[in-house]
C-alpha positions, -999 to +999 in steps of 0.1 A: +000+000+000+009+034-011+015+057+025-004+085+032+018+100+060-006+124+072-032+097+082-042+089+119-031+051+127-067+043+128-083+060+097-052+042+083-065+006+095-104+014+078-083+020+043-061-010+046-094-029+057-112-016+026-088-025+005-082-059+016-118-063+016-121-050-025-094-075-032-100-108-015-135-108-029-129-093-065-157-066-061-152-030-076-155-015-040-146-022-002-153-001+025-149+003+063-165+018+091-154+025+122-183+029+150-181+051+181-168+021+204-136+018+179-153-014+158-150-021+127-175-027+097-158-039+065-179-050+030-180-052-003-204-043-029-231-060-032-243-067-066-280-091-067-308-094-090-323-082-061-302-064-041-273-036-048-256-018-024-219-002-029-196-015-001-199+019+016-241+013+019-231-023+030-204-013+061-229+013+074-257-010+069-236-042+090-229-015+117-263-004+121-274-043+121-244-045+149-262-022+171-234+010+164-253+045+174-230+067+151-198+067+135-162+082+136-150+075+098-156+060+067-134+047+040-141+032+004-115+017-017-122+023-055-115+036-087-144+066-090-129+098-085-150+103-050-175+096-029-214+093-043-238+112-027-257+082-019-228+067-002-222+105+018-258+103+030-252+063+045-225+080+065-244+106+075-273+088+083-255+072+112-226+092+115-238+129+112-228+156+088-194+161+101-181+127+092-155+121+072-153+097+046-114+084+034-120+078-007-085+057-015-078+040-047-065+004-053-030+013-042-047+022-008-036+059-018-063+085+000-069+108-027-096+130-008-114+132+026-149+147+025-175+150+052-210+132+050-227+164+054 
């Protein structure tokens, strides 16, 4: 993985879990989620007849199932240029405006940090 040296320890974990998560299931995302407690939520997407969800939809939605009340940070490993706004308002949903979400790409580089909000 690429470093990003200005990254906490523990938003670093979320994009190595992402991207370990994108890989070792061959899906075009993985995400993390790291709850108020300091647990993690890690998925990929999530492509049914009847069911899609990008991994970022599917780590909030494993938290909430988990019994998490809100969230520090979110990270998605993949090759779209950012976040989508449906993915933002997941986050937000759970973890309030001001939370940010790590977009990385394969290499695990973060190439932005935006808030839910």
């Amino acid at each position: 993985m690429t470093e990003t040296p200005d990254l906490a320890p523990e938003d670093r974990k979320i994009v190595t879990l992402a991207r370990s998560a994108r890989a070792r299931n061959g899906v075009p995302e993985g995400a993390a989620v790291r709850d108020e407690t300091g647990r993690t939520y890690v998925a990929g997407t999530v492509d049914l007849d009847s069911l899609k969800l990008s991994a970022l939809q599917t780590a909030v939605a494993m938290a909430v199932a988990s019994g998490a009340k809100s969230l520090e940070a979110a990270a998605v490993v993949t090759e779209a240029g950012s976040a989508s706004a449906e993915d933002r308002a997941a986050v937000r949903d759970l973890g309030g405006p001001g939370a940010p979400v790590l977009v990385a790409g394969p290499d695990g580089t973060v190439r932005e940090t935006v808030t839910a909000g």
